[in-house]
Structures are given as structure tokens and as C-alpha cells.
N, C-alpha and C positions, 0 to 999 in steps of 0.2 A: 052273822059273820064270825064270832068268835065263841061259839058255841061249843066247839073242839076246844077251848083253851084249855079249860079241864075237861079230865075224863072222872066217869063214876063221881065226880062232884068233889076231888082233891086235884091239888098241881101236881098230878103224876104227866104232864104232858112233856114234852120237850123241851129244853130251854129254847133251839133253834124254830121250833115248831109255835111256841107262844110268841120269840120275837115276830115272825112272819106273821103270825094272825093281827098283831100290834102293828104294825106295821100295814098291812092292808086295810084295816079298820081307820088307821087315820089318813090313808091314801084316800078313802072310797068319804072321810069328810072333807077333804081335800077338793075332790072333785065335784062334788055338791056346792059347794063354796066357792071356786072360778069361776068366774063371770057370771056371777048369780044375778047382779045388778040389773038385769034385762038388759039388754040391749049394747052390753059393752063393747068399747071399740075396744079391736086389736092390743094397744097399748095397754089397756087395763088387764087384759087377762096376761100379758108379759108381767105387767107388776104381781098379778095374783101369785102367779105360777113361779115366779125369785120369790115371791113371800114365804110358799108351801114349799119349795126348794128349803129354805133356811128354817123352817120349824115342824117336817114332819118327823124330825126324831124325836123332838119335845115332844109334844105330841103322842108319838107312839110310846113314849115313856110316863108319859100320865097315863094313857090307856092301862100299862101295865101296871104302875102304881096304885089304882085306881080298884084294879080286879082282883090284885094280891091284896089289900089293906084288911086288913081284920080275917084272915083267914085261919090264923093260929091260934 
């Protein structure tokens, strides 16, 4: 999924184009992560999904954090 972040193996990508892969990447944990409990009722995947509602920008901000650290 975030293979395009960089190109040729430097941040020559986009900024818009890294946020979007950041942002998919913690969507796609996101969605792995609802209702993974087996078997949850209704109500739990309402709470999941307010949880992933209020931390997929954290989230997609470690992603980023994450992939830039030490690359200078």
C-alpha cells in the first residue's frame, strides 16, 4: 500500500500524494481492527468506528512519521 510513497527510493513524491497513501494505510488498519472481536454486536462496531473516526489522523501521522525518520 504505500510503496509509491517514495519514488526511486527518495521523498520526491507529493506531499498530497504521501498524505493520501497515509491516510489509506491507516484506513485499511482501521478496517482490519472493527469488529475484529468475532462476533460483535452492532453497538461495538458504533464504538469501533467513533474510535477510528477520532484517531485516523494520529494515526496516519505516525504512518508518516514513521517512514520519513532517519531518512536525511
Amino acid at each position: 500500500m504505500l510503496d509509491n510513497y517514495f519514488k526511486n527510493g527518495i521523498a520526491n513524491t507529493d506531499k498530497k500524494t504521501q498524505r493520501l497513501l497515509a491516510v489509506q494505510a491507516a484506513l485499511e488498519i482501521a478496517k482490519h481492527s472493527v469488529g475484529s472481536a468475532g462476533g460483535a454486536e452492532h453497538s461495538r462496531v458504533d464504538q469501533d468506528l467513533d474510535s477510528v473516526a477520532e484517531k485516523v489522523e494520529a494515526l496516519a501521522n505516525a504512518i508518516q512519521t514513521a517512514l520519513t525518520k532517519n531518512i536525511d
